[in-house]
GUMARDO-95466 format. One line per field, with one value per residue (C-alpha): residue in three letters; x, y, z. Coordinates in steps of 0.02 Angstrom, whole numbers, plus 32768, in hexadecimal, padded with zeros to 4 digits. Layout:
N
res: (ALA; ...)
u: (X; ...)
v: (Y; ...)
w: (Z; ...)
***
This chain:
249
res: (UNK; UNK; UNK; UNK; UNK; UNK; UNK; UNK; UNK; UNK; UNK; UNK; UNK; UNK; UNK; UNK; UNK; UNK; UNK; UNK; UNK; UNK; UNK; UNK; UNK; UNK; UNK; UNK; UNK; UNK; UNK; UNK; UNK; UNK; UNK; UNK; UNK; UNK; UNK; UNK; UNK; UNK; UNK; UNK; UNK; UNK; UNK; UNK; UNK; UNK; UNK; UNK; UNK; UNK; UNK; UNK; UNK; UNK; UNK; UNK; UNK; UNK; UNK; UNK; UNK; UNK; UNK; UNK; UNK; UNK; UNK; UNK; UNK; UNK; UNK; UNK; UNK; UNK; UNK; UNK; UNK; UNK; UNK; UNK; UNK; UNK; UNK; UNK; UNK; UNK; UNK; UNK; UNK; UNK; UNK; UNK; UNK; UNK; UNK; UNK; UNK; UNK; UNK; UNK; UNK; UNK; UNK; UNK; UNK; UNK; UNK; UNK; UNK; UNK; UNK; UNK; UNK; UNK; UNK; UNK; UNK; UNK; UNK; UNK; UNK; UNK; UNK; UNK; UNK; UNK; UNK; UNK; UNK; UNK; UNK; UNK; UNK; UNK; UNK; UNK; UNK; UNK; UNK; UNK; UNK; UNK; UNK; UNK; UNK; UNK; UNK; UNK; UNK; UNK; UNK; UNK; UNK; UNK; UNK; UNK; UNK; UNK; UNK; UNK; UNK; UNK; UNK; UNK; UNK; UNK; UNK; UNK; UNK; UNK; UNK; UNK; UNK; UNK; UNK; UNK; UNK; UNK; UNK; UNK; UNK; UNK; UNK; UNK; UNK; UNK; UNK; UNK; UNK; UNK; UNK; UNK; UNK; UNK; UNK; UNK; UNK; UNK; UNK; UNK; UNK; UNK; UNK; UNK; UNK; UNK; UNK; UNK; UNK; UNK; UNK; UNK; UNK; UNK; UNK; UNK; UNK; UNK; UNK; UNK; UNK; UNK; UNK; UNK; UNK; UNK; UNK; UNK; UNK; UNK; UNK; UNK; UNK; UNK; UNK; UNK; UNK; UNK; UNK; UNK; UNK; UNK; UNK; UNK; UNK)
u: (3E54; 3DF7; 3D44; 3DB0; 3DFD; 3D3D; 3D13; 3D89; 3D70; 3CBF; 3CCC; 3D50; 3CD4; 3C43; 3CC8; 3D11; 3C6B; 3BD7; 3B51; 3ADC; 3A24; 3A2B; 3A28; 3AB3; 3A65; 3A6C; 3A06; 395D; 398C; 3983; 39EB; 3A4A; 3A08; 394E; 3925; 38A8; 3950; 39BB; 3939; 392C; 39D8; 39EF; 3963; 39BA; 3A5E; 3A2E; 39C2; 3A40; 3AB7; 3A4A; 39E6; 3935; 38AB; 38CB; 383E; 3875; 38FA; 3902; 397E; 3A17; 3A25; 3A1B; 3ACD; 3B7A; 3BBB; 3C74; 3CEF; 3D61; 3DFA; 3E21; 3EB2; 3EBA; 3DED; 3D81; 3CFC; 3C66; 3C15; 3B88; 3B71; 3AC8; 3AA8; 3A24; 39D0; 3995; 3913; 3906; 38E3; 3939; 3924; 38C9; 3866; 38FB; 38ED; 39A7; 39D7; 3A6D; 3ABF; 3AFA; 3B2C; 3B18; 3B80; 3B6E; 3BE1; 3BBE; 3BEF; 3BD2; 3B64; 3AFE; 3AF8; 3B25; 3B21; 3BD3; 3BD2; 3B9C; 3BED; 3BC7; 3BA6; 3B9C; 3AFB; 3A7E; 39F7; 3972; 38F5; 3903; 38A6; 37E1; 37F8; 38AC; 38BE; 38E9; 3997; 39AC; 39DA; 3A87; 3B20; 3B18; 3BD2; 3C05; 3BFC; 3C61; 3CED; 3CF7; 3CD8; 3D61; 3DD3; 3DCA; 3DE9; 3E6F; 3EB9; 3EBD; 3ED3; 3F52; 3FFA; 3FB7; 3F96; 3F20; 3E92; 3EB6; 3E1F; 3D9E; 3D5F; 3CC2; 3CCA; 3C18; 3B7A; 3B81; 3B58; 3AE2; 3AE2; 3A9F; 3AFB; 3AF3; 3A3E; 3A02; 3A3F; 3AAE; 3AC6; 3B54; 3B72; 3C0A; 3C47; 3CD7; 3D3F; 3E01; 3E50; 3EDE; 3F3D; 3FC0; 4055; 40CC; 4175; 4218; 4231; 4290; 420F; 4203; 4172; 40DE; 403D; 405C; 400B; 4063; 3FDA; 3F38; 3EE2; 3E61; 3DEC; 3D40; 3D06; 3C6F; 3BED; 3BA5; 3B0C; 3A9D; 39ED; 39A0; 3A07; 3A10; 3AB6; 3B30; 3B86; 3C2C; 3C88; 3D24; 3D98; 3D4A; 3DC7; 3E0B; 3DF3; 3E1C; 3E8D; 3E81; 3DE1; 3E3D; 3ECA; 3E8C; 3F31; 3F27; 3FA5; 404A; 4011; 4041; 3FCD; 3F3B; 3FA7; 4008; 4094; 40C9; 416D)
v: (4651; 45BF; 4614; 46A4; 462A; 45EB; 4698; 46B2; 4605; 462E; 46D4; 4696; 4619; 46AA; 470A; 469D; 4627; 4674; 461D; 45B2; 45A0; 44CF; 445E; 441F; 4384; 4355; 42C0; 4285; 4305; 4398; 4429; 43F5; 4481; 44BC; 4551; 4575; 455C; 45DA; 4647; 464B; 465C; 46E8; 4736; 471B; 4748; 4806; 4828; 4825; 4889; 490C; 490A; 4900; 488F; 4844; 4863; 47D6; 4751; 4718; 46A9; 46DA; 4611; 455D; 4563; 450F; 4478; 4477; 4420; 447D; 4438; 445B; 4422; 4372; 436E; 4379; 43D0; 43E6; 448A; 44D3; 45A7; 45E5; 4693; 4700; 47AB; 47FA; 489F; 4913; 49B2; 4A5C; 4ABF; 4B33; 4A9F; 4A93; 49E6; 4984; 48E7; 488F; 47F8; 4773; 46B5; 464B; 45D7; 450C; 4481; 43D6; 4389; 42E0; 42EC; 4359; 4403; 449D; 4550; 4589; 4648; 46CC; 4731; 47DE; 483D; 48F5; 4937; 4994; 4A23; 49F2; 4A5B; 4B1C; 4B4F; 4B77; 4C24; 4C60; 4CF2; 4DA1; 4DDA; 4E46; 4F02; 4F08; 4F62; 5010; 5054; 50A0; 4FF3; 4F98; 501F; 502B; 4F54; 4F3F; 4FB2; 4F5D; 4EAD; 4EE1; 4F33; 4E82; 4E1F; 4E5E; 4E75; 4F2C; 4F92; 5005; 502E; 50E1; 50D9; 5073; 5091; 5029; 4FE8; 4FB5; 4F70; 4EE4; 4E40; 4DBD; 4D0B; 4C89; 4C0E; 4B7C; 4B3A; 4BE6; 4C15; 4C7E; 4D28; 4D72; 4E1E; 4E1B; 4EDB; 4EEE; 4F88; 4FE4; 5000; 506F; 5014; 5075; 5033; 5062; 50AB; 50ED; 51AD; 523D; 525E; 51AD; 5134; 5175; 511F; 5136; 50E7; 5048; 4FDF; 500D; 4F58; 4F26; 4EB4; 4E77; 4E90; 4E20; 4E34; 4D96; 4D6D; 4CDE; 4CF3; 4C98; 4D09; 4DB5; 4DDC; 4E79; 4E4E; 4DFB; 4E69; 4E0E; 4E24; 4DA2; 4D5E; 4DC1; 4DE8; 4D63; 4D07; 4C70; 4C85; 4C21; 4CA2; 4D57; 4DA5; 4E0C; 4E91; 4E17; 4E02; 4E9A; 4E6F; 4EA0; 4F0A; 4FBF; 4FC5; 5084; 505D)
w: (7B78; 7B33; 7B30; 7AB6; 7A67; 7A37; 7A0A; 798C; 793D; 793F; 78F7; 7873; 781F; 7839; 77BE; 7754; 773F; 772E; 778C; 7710; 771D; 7739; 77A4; 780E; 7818; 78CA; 7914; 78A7; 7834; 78B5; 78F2; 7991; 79F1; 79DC; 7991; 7A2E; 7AAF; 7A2E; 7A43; 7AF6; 7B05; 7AAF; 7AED; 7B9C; 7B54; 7B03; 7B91; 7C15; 7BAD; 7B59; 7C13; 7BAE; 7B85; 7ACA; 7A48; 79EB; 79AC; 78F8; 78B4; 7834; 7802; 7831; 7879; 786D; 78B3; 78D7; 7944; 79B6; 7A04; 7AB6; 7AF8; 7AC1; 7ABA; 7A25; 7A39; 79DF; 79D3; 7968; 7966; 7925; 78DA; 7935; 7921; 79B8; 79C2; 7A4B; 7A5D; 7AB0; 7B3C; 7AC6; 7A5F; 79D5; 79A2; 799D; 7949; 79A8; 793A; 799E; 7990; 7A1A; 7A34; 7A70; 7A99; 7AB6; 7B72; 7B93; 7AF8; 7B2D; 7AD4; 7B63; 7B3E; 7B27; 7B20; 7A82; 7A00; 79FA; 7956; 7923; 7974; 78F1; 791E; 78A0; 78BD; 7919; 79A9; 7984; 79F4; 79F7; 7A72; 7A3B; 7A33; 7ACD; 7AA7; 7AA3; 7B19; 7AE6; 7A7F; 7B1E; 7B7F; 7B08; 7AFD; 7BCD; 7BD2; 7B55; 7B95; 7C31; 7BED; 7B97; 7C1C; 7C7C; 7BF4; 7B80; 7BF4; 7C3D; 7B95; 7B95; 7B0F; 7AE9; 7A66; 7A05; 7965; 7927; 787C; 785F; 78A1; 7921; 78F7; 795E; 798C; 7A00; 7A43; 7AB9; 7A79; 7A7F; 7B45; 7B1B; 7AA2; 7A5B; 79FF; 7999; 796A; 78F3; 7941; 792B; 79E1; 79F8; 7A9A; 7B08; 7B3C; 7BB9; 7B8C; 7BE6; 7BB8; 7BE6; 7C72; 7CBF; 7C6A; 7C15; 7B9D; 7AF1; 7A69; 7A2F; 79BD; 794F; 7934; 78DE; 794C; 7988; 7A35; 7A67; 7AE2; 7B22; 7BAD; 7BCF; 7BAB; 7C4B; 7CD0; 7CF4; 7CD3; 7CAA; 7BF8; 7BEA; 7B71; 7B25; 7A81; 7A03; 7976; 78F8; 7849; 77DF; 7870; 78E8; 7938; 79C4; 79D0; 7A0C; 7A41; 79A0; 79B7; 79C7; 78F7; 788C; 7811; 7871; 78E1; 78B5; 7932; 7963; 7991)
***
């Protein structure tokens, strides 16, 4: 609780003050912690986490002094900006932010932990691999028929309709690809008649299904429903919403 308690200090000043190019006038005039010891630190710190060698570290600013109470203890801490440069698994080169953080024990300054900052890819991979040749129609009706058969409280696709071409992505630094089609399914429902239960159509929606494989493994494609238009991309039960849904009965 006390190292987030830190963090959020830290990363309230970060906001509310931005970080000045001065000195914070430590002893004979100096930073308290050398630049050569941020350095290495956050060298250290990046390569554990991104699990890759660091191309190099350049500083944001000469840092902030500050004094944090703990408990009934005042202590002194200073957090210096950092940019860090690595590259990819595919030679993408990122730029991780990041302030390490020192307090000062027994007065002498200790590493105290880091504050993570949005991650940027700023530069793209020299060779980026072809897009793979996509699931053919056929595979994404009988794939998405199948997940929603499973996934959607035993409806059944009666029919899919595609609305256009299919659209292509990579994600994950470029492991894995996804083909996003925009398609109309017809879904069967079951419903008490005269002659005992039978499938009739219940719902026409208006959906994506997605087709999604790593590039590094040789493996059949995971075809899914992807969000739908103009909704939550987080929410892809799309026939409960009659907007994107016509209900039969």
């Amino acid at each position: 609780m006390i190292f987030r308690g830190l963090l959020l200090t830290v990363l309230g000043i970060l906001l509310l003050t931005p970080l000045m190019e001065r000195d914070v006038h430590g002893e004979q005039g100096r930073t308290p912690v050398p630049w050569d010891r941020v350095a290495a630190d956050a060298r250290a710190a990046v390569s554990k986490d991104a699990k890759t060698s660091v191309d190099k570290i350049e500083p944001v600013d000469l840092g902030q002094l500050y004094n944090e109470t703990v408990g009934e203890t005042v202590v002194p801490r200073y957090a210096r900006g950092v940019k860090a440069f690595y590259k990819g698994p595919l030679g993408q080169t990122f730029m991780q932010p990041i302030v390490i953080i020192y307090e000062k024990v027994d007065n002498v300054w200790t590493l105290a932990g880091a504050q993570w900052l949005t991650i940027q890819e700023v530069a793209p991979p020299p060779n980026v691999p072809s897009a793979p040749i996509p699931p053919s129609e056929q595979a994404i009706r009988e794939g998405l028929g199948k997940y929603i058969q499973s996934s959607w409280r035993g409806l059944r696709t009666q029919d899919v309709v595609f609305q256009g071409k299919p659209t292509f992505e990579w994600r994950e630094d470029y492991q894995r690809t996804v083909y996003t089609y925009p398609v109309r399914v017809t879904l069967l429902d079951e419903k008490n008649g005269a002659f005992g239960k039978k499938w009739v159509p219940r719902f026409v929606c208006d959906i994506t299904a997605q087709a999604s494989r790593r590039v590094d493994e040789d493996e059949d494609w995971f075809i899914g429903t992807g969000p739908c238009k103009n909704e939550n991309p987080e929410d892809n039960n799309c026939y409960y919403n009659g907007i994107y849904c016509t209900t039969f009965w």
